[in-house]
N, C-alpha and C positions, 0 to 999 in steps of 0.2 A: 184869164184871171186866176191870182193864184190864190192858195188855201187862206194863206196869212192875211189877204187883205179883206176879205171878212170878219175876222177879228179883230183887226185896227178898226175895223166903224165900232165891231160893237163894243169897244175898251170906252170909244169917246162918244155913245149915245146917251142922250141925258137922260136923267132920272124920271120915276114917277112921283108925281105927289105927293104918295104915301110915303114911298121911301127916300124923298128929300127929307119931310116933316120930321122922318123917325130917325133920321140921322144929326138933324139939329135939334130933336129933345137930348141924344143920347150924348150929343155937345153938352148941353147945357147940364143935365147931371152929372157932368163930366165936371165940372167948373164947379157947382154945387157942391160936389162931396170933395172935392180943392179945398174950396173958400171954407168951409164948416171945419174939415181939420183941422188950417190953419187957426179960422180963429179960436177953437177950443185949446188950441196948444198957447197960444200968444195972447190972450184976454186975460188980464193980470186980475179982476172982478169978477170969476166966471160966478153964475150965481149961485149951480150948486156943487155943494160944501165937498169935494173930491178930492183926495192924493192926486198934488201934482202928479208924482209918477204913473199913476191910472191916467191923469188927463192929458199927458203927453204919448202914454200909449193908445191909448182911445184916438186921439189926433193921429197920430201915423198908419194905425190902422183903416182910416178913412183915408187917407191919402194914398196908401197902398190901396186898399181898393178901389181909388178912381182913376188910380192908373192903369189898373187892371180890365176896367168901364171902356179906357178910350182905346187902348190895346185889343181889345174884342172890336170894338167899333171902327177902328183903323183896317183891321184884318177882315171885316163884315163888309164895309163902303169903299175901300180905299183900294184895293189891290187891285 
């Protein structure tokens, strides 16, 4: 038996609990600080009284960091 086939099980042995859970929160605010960017850039009502230009930056800055969220979480679970 060779070195490397030890490590092909352990590439595809499933997860535990915890760290399935904590990778579908780390989803989910993933999606969370998406959605919240988007709509503070694109909600023509927003309710408070802000410079477009802050509230389009405010929005990308939340979009940059949840890309940032799932790029850690990619590099954490996925590799």
């Amino acid at each position: 038996m060779s070195y490397n086939s030890g490590m092909d099980n352990n590439k595809f042995r499933q997860k535990s609990p915890t760290k399935r859970f904590l990778s579908i929160l780390g989803l989910c605010m993933f999606l969370f600080y998406f959605i919240i960017g988007l709509l503070i850039i694109f909600w023509k009502d927003f309710p408070i009284d802000i410079d477009k230009t802050y509230k389009n930056m405010f929005g990308i800055l939340l979009i940059v960091y949840s890309f940032m969220r799932f790029a850690r979480l990619w590099q954490n679970n996925f590799r």
